[in-house]
C-alpha positions in Angstrom: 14.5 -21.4 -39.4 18.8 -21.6 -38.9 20.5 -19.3 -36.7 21.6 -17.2 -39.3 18.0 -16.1 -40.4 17.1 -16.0 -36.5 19.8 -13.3 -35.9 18.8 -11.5 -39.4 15.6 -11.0 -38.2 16.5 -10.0 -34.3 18.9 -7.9 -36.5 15.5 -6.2 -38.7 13.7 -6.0 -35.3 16.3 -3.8 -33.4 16.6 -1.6 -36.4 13.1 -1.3 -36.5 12.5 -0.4 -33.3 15.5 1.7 -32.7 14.3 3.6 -35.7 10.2 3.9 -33.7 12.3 5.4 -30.8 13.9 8.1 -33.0 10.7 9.2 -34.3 8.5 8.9 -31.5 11.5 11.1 -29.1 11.2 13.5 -32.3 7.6 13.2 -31.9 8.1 14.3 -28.0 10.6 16.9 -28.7 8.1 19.0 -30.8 5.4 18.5 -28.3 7.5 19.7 -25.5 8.4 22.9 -27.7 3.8 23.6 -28.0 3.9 23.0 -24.5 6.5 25.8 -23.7 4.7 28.0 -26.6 1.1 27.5 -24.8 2.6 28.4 -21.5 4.4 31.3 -22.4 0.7 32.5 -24.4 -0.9 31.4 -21.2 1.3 33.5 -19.4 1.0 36.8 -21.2 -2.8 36.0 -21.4 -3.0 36.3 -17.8 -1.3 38.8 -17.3 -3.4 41.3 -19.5 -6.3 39.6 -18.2 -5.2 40.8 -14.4 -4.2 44.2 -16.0 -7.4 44.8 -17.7 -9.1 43.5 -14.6 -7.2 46.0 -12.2 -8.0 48.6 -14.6 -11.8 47.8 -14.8 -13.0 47.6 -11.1 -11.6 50.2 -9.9 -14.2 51.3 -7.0 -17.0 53.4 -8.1 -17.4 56.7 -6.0 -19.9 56.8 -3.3 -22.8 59.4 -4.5 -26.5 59.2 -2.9 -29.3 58.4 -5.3 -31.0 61.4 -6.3 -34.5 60.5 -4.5 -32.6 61.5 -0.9 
């Protein structure tokens, strides 16, 4: 193998991997947007869950059984 076809295929090799890099930071990108999408659902989730939580144990009154 000469020089030239040495630096042709460094040449192939960069483009290749400069080409992986685009797609996989593309790749990351549109994970990073899910992950703020799950948070934010995450977020409102718990907060109904504490709402309907408050709202459900409120403290029963304080009666005597009916056998006293």
């Amino acid at each position: 193998m000469n020089e030239e076809d040495r630096i042709v295929a460094l040449e192939e090799m960069v483009a290749h991997q400069a080409k992986t890099i685009d797609e996989l930071s593309d790749q990351l990108a549109e994970q990073w947007k899910m992950v703020d999408r799950m948070r934010r659902t995450l977020e409102i989730l718990s907060e109904r869950l504490i709402g309907l939580e408050e709202r459900t144990t409120e403290a029963a009154p304080v009666t005597k059984p009916p056998h006293y």
